[in-house]
C-alpha positions as CSV (number, residue, x, y, z in Angstrom):
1,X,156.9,177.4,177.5
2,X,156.3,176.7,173.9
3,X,158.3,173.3,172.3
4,X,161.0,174.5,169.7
5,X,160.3,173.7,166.1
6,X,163.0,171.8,164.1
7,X,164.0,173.7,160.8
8,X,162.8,173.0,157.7
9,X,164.5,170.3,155.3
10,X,167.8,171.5,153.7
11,X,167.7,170.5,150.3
12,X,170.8,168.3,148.7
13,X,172.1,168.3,145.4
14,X,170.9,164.5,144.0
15,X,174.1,161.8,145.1
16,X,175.5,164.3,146.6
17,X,176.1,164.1,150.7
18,X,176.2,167.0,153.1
19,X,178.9,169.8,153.2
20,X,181.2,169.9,155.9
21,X,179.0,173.2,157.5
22,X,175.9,170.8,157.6
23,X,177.4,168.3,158.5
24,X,178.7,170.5,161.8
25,X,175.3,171.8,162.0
26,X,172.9,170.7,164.8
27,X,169.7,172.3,163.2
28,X,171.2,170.4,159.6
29,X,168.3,167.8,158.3
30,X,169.4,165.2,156.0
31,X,167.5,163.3,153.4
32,X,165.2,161.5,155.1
33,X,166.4,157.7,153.8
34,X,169.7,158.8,155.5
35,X,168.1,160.3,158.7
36,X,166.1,157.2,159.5
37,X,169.1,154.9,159.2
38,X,171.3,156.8,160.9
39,X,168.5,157.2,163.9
40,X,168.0,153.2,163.8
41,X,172.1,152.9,164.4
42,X,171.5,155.6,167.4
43,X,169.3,153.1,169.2
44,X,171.2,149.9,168.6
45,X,174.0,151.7,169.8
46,X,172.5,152.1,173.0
47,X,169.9,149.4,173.4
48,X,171.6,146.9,175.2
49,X,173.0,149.6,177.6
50,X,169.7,151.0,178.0
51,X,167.7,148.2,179.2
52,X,170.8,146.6,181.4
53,X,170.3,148.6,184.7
54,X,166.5,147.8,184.9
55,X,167.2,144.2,184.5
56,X,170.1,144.1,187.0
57,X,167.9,145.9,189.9
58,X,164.9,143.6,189.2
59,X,167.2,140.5,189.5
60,X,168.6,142.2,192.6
61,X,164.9,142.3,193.9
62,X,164.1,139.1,193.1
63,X,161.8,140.0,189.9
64,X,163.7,139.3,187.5
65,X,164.4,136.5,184.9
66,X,163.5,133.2,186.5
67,X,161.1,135.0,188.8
68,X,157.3,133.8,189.4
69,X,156.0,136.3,188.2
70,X,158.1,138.3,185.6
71,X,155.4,141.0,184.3
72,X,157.4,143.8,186.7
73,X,160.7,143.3,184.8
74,X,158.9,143.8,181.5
75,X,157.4,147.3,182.5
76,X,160.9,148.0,183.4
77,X,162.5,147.2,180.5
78,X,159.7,148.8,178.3
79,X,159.8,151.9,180.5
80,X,163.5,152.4,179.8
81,X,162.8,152.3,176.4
82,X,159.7,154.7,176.7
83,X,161.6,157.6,178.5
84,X,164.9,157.1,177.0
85,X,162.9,158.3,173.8
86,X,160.5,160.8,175.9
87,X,164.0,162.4,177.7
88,X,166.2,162.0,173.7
89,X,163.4,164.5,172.7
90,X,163.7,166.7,175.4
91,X,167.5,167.3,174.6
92,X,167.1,167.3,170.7
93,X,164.2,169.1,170.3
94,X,163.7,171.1,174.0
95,X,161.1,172.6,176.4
96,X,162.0,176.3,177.2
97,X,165.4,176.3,178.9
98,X,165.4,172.3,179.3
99,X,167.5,170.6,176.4
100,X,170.8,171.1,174.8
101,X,169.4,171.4,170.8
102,X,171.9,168.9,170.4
103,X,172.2,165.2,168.8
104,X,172.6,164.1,172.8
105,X,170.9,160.5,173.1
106,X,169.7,159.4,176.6
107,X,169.0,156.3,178.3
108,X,168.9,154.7,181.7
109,X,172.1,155.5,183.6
110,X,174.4,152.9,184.9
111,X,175.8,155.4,187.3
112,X,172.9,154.9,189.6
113,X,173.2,151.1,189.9
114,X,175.0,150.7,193.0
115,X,172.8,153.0,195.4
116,X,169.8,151.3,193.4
117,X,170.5,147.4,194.4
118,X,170.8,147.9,198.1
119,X,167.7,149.8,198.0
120,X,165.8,147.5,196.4
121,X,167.9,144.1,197.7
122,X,165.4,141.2,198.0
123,X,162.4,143.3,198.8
124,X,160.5,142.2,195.4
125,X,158.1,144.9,193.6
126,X,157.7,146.5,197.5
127,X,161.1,147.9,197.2
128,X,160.9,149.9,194.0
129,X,158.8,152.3,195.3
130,X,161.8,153.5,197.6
131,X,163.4,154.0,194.7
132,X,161.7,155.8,192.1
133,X,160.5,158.2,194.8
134,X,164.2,159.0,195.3
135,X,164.8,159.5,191.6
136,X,161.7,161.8,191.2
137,X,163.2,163.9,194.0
138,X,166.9,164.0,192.8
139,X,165.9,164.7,189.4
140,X,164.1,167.8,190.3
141,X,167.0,168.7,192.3
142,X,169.3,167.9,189.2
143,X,167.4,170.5,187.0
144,X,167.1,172.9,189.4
145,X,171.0,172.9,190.0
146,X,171.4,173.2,186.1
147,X,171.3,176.6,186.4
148,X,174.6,177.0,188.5
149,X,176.6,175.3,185.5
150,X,177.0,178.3,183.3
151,X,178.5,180.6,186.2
152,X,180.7,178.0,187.3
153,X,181.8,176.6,183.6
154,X,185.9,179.3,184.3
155,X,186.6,175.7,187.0
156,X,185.5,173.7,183.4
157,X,188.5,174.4,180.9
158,X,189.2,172.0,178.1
159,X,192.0,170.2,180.6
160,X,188.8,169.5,182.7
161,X,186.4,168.5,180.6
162,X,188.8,166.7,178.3
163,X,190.0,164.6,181.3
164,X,186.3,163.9,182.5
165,X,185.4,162.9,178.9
166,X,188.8,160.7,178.4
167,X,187.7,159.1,181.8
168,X,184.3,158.1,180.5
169,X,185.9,156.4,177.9
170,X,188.3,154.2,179.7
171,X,185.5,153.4,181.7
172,X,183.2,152.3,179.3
173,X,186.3,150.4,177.1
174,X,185.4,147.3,179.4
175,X,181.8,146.8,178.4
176,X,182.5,146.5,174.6
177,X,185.1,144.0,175.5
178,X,182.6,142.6,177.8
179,X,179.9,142.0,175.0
180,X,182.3,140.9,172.5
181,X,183.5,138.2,174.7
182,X,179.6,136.9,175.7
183,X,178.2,139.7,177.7
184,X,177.9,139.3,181.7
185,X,175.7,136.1,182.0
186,X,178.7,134.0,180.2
187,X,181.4,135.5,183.1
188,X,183.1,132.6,184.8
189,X,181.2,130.0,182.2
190,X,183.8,127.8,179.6
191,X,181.5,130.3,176.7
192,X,183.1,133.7,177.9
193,X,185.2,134.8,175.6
194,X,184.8,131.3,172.9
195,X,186.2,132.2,169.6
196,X,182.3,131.9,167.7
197,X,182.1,135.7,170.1
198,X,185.2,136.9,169.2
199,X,184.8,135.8,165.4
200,X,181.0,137.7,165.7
201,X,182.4,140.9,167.5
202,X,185.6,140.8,164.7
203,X,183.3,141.2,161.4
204,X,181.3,144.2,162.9
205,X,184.7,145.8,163.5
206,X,186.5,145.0,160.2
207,X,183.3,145.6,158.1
208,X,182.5,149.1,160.3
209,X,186.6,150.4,159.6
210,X,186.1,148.9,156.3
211,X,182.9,151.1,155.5
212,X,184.1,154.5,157.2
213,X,187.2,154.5,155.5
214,X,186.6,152.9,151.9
215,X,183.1,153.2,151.3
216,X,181.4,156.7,150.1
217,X,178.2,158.8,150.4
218,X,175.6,156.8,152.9
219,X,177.8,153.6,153.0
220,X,180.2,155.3,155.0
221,X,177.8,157.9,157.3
222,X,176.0,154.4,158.1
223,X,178.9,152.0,158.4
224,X,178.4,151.0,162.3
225,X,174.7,150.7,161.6
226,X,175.5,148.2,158.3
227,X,178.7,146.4,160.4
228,X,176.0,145.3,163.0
229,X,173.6,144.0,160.2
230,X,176.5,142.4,158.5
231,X,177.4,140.8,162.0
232,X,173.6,140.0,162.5
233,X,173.4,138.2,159.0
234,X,176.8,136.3,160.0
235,X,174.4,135.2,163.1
236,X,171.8,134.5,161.7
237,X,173.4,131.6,159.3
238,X,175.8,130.3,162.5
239,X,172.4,129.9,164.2
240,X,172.8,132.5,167.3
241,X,169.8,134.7,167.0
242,X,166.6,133.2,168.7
243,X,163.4,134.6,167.9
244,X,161.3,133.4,171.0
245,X,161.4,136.5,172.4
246,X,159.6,138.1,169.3
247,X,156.9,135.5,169.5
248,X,156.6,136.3,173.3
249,X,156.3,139.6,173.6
250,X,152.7,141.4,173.9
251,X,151.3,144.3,171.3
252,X,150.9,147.5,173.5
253,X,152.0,148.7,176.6
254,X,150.9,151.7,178.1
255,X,152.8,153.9,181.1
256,X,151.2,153.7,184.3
257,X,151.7,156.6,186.1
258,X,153.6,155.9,190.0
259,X,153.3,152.3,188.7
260,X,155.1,151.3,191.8
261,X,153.9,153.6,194.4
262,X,155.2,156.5,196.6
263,X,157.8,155.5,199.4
264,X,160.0,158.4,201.4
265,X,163.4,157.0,202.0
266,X,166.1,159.4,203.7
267,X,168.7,157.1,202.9
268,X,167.9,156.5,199.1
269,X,167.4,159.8,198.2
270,X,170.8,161.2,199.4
271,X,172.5,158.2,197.4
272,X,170.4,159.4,194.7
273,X,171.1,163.3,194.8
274,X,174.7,162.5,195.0
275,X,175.1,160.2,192.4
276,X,173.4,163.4,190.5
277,X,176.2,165.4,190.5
278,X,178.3,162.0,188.7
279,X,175.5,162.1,186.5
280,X,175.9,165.8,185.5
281,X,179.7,166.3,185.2
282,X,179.2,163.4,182.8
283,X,177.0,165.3,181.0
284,X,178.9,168.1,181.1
285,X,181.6,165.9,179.0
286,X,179.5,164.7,176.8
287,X,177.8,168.2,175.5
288,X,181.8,169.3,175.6
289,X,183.0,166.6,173.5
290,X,180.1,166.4,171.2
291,X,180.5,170.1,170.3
292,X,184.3,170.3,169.8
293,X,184.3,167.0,167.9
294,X,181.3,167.6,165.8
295,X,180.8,171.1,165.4
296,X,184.4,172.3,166.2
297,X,183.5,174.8,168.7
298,X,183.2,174.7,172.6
299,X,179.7,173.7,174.1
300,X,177.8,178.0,175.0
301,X,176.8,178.3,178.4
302,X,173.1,177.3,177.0
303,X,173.5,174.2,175.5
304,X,175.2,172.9,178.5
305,X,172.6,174.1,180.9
306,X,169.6,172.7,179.0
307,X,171.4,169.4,178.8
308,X,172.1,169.1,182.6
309,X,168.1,170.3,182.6
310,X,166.9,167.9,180.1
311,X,169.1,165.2,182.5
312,X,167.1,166.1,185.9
313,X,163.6,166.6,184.6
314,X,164.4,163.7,182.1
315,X,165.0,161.3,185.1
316,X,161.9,163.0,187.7
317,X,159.4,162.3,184.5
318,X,160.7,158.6,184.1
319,X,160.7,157.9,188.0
320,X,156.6,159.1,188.2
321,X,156.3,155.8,185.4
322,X,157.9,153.7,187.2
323,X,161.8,153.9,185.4
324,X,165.2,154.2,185.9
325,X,167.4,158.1,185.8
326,X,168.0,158.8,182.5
327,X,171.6,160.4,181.5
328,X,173.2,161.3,178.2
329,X,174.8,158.1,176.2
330,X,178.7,158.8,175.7
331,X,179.0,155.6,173.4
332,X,176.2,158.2,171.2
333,X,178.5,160.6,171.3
334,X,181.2,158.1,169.9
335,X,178.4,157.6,167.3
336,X,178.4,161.0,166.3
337,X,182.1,161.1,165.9
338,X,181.9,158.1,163.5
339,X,179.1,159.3,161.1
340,X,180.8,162.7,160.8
341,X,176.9,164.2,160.8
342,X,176.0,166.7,164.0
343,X,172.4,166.3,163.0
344,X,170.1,166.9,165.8
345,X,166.8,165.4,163.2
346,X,168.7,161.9,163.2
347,X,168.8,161.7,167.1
348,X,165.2,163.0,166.9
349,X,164.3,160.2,164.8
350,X,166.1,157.5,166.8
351,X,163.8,159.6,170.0
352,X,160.6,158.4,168.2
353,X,161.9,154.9,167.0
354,X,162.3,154.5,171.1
355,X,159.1,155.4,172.0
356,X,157.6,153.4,169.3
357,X,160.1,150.4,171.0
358,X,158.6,151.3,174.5
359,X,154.6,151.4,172.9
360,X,154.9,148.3,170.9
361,X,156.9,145.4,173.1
362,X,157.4,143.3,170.1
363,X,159.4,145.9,167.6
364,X,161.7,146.2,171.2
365,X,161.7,142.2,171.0
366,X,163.2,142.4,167.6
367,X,166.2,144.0,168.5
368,X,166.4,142.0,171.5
369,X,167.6,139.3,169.0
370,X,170.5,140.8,168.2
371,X,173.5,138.6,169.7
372,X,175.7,140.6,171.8
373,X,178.7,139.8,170.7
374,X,177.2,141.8,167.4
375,X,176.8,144.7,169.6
376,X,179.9,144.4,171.0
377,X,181.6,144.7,167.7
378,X,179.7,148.0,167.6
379,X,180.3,149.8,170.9
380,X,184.4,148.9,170.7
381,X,184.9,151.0,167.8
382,X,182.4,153.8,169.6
383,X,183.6,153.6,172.6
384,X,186.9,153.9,171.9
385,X,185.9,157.3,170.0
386,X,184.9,158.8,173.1
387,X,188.2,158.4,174.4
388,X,189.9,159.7,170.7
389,X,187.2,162.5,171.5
390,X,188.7,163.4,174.6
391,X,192.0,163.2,172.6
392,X,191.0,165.4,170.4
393,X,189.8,167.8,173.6
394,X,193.2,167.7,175.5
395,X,195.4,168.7,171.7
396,X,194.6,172.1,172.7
397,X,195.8,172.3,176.4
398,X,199.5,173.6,176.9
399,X,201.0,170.5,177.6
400,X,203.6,172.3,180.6
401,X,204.6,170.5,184.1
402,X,201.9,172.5,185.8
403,X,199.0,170.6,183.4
404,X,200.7,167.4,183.2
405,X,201.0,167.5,187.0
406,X,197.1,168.3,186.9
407,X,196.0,165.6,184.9
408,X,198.6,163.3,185.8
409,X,197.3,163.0,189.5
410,X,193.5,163.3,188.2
411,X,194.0,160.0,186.5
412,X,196.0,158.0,188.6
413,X,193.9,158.3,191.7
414,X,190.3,158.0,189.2
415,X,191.7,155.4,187.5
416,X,193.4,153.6,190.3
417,X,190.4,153.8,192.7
418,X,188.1,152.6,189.8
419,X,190.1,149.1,189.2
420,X,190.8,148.5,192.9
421,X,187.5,149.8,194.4
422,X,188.5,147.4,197.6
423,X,190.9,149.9,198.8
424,X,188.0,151.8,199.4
425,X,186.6,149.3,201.9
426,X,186.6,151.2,205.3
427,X,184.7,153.9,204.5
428,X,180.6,154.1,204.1
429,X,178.8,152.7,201.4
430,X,178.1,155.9,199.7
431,X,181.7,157.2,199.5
432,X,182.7,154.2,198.3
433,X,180.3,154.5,195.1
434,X,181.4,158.1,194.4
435,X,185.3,157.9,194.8
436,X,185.2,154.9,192.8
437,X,183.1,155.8,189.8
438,X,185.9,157.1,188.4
439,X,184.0,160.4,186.7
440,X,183.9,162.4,190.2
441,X,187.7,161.8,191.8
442,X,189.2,163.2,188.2
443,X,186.5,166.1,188.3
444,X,187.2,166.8,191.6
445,X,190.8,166.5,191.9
446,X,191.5,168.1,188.3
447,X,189.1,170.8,189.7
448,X,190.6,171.7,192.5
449,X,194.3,171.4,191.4
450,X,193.8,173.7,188.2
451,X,191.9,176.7,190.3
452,X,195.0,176.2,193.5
453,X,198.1,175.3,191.7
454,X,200.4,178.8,190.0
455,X,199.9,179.1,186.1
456,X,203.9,179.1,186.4
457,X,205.7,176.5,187.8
């Protein structure tokens, strides 16, 4: 299968920026200044995200910060970066019929977590092997299923999707909140939410809105990527950025192939193949949203089978190294619905700026510095696109008693079972972690109720 070729350079008039058709245009390149910045924003929109999971499993088993021995949770967290890049390429620039062609960004997938910590609870570097070995497996099975999506897409209508994508949104609403008030490690300490966070988060925000909607050209394409190096500089003079981990961190790291080893686990890889299908329907969203907010269309049968493809063989490739399941990143897809550009190059470029992170540990320890109360500043305003996104989706539905029945009862019961997870407390472990993702009850039940229920009622 021969790698597609990205199109030659269009040219642009001097000062001038893109048209609306390129900037709608997934095979569109940009003037390379402008490409490269908006490819660097890409992957500080995601970074934190990104490397989260693998540092939550390793603390779960009992390699992780603090540890004896820490070098395990460094491959980890160098891996993620790796493949996020290796699988961002596989969407953007494809492999056959695996990849979307589309700006989709991809990185370690937080859906995953809870079947990955009791897997790996307290069993140290022994336990990951479990793990990964389930990931290779349900990835495989995760491309292989891709090609069911296009016959299936007449139970996906935009009151599906839309709803799917909206959920995605309110569930990632939290983390910016999260990060803007001190990120996880402050929870429950007097710093959580201290006003030095809040004041951080607030100048990304009002320099970002300040950008997009004043500024021209570049200045406005780029204005999340220049609010979080306006909130970095602000950071820098209040003394919150600490540059140990620069001075720390080794030249080179190379993959190592089943750096963990091979372990068969029943158990594991039925959490994992299940948590697949989460994994896809978000997808699904994602391609959907990315194509009717930045391109004005619907997502073609093909784009969305090569993304769910690029998904699966995405996380099977980054499991034989040793990482986490990759997914596409819906706060990327916020991105793209703040620069206005549908460039596929730009995510391309933010592919290889990965991979250069996951090669070279100290450029990855140089974003590492950034404060996360910055980044939180950041992913607010892009997160809270994805939901507008899903907004944007849902304007088209006939808003009748039959639809607003539909998604109505989708998103009470998602929603519902998402913030109260404990009323899920009497059934098994895995059923707990599907209905109360959120993504799969609204999918399911919006499913099901739009295919049973009359058009007329």
């Amino acid at each position: 299968m021969a790698t597609a070729a990205l199109p030659q350079t269009t040219s642009v008039a001097a000062g001038s920026g893109p048209s609306e058709e390129q900037r709608r245009d997934p095979a569109y390149v940009p003037p390379l200044p402008m490409a490269l910045a908006l490819g660097v924003q890409h992957v500080l929109a995601m970074f934190v995200s990104n490397i989260t999971p693998p540092i939550i499993v390793a603390g779960a088993a009992g390699i992780g910060f603090g540890s004896a021995d820490p070098s395990a949770l460094i491959y980890m967290i160098q891996a993620a970066m790796l493949f996020a890049g290796v699988a961002t390429l596989l969407q953007t620039v494809g492999l056959g019929p695996i990849g979307a062609r589309l700006p989709l960004v991809q990185g370690t997938s937080f859906a995953f977590i809870s079947v990955m910590i009791p897997i790996v609870a307290g069993k140290g570097v022994e336990g990951m092997a479990a793990l990964t070995t389930a990931a290779f497996l349900a990835g495989l099975l995760h491309a292989g299923l891709s090609r069911l999506v296009g016959p299936i897409r007449f139970a996906l209508p935009p009151l599906v999707t839309g709803l799917v994508v909206l959920m995605i949104g309110l569930s990632l609403v939290r983390v910016g909140i999260e990060y803007a008030a001190g990120g996880v490690t402050l929870r429950g300490l007097p710093a959580y939410g201290a006003g030095a966070s809040w004041f951080l988060a607030g100048v990304v925000v009002f320099v970002t809105l300040g950008l997009k909607f004043f500024g021209r050209g570049v200045l406005s394409t780029a204005a999340v990527l220049l609010g979080l190096l306006a909130g970095y500089g602000v950071a820098l003079v209040m003394g919150r950025v600490d540059f140990a981990p620069v001075a720390q961190a080794h030249w080179l790291m190379l993959p190592r192939f089943l750096a963990f080893g091979w372990e068969l686990s029943p158990s594991a890889i039925l959490g994992f193949c299940l948590i697949g299908f989460v994994s896809s329907i978000e997808s699904i969203g994602d391609v959907e949203a990315i194509c009717e907010n930045g391109a004005g269309r619907r997502a073609s049968d093909r784009e969305v089978m090569g993304a769910v493809a690029a998904d699966g063989v995405g996380t099977a490739l980054s499991a034989l190294f040793g990482a986490m399941p990759n997914t596409t990143f819906s706060q990327n897809v916020g991105l793209i619905a703040m620069s206005g550009l549908m460039s596929r190059f730009v995510v391309t470029l933010g592919a290889l700026f990965l991979i250069l992170c996951g090669l070279l540990p100290k450029i990855g320890a140089v974003i590492t510095t950034v404060p996360i109360e910055v980044l939180g500043g950041g992913v607010i305003v892009m997160f809270g696109m994805v939901a507008s996104s899903a907004l944007a989706m849902l304007s088209g539905v006939t808003w009748n008693q039959r639809n607003m029945l539909v998604a109505g009862t989708a998103l009470s019961v998602a929603l519902g079972l998402q913030l109260e997870p404990e009323a899920l407390g009497h059934l098994p472990e895995t059923a707990r972690i599907l209905l109360s993702s959120g993504v799969l009850p609204v999918a399911v039940i919006a499913v099901v109720l739009n295919l049973v229920l009359p058009k007329d009622i």
